[in-house]
C-alpha positions as CSV (number, residue, x, y, z in Angstrom):
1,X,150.8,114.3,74.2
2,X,149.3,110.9,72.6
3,X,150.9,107.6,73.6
4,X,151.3,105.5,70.8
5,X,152.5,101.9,71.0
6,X,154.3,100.0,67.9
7,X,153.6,96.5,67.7
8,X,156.6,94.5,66.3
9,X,155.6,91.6,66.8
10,X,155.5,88.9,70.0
11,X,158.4,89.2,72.3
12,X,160.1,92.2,70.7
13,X,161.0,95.3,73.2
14,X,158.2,97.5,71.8
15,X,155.7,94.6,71.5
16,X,156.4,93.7,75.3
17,X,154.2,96.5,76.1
18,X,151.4,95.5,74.2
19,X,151.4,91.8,75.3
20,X,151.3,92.9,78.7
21,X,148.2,95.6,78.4
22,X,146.4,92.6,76.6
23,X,147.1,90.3,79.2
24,X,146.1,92.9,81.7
25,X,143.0,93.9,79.7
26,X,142.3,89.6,79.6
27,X,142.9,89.6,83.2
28,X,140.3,92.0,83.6
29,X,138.1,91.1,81.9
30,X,137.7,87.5,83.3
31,X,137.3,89.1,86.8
32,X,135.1,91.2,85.7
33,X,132.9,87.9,84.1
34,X,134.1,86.3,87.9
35,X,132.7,89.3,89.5
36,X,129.7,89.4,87.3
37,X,128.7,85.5,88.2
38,X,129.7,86.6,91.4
39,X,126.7,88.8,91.8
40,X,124.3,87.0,89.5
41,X,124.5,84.0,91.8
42,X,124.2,86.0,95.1
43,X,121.4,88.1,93.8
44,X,119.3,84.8,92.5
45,X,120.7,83.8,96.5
46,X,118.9,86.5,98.0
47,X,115.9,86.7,95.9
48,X,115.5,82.8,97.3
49,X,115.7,83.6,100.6
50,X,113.2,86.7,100.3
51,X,110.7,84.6,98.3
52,X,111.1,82.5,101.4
53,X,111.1,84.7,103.7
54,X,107.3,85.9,102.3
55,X,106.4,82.3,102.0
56,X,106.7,82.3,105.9
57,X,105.0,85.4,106.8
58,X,101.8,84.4,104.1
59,X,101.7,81.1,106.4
60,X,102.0,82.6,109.7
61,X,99.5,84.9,108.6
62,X,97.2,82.6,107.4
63,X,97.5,80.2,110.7
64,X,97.0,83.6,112.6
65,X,93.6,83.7,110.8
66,X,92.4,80.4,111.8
67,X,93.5,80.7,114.8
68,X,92.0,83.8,115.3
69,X,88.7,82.2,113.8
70,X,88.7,79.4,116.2
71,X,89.1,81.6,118.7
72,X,85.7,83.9,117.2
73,X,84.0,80.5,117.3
74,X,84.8,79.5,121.3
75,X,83.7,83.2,122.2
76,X,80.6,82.5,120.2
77,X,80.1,79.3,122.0
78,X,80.3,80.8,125.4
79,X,78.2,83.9,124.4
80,X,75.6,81.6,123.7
81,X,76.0,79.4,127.0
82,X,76.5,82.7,129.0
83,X,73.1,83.9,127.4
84,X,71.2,80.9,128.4
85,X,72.5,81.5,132.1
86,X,71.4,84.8,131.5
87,X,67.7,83.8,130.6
88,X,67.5,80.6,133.2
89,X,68.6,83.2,135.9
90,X,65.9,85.6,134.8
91,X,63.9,82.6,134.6
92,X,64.3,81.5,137.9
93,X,64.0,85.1,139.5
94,X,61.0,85.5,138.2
95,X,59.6,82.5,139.5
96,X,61.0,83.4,142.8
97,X,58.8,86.5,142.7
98,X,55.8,84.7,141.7
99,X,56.3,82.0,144.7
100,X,57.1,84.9,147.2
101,X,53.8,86.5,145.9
102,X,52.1,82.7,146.4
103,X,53.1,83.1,150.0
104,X,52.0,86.4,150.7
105,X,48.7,85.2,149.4
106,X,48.6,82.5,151.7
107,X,49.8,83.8,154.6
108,X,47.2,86.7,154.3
109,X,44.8,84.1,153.4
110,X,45.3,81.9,156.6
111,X,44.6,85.3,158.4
């Protein structure tokens, strides 16, 4: 069975039915633009907030990294202080050996 619908013009009994699908269809058709906007806007919305949202993490990351390279640097720093203890400490054990040796000698010396 087909549906067909007259149109006699604006107002008449057989054109109400048309009037109203068009208005329906209008209707419809704006929400649809409403809806449409709708998403445009919140999609450009939440593209924002991810580009931000990256921003942040590329600075935190790149703060992390100097940080992390000031950090390589101190450890540097006392590596090389520790490593001159290291050597003064040899240093000075060997010239306690050699004075212990020195007073060997004299003591068997003196005898």
């Amino acid at each position: 069975a087909k549906l067909r619908l007259e149109f006699d013009g604006p107002g008449s009994s057989r054109g109400k039915g048309f009037d109203e699908l068009r208005d329906a269809h209008t209707k419809a058709n704006e929400n649809h633009e409403q809806n449409a906007l709708f998403v445009k806007n919140l999609t450009h919305e939440f593209r924002q907030e991810v580009q931000h949202i990256r921003m942040q993490a590329v600075q935190e990351v790149q703060q992390g990294q100097i940080k992390m390279a000031s950090a390589n640097h101190e450890i540097a720093v006392l590596d090389n202080k520790l490593w001159q203890q290291e050597a003064k400490a040899a240093e000075a054990t060997r010239d306690n050996q050699a004075n212990k040796g020195l007073e060997q000698e004299i003591v068997q010396s003196r005898t």
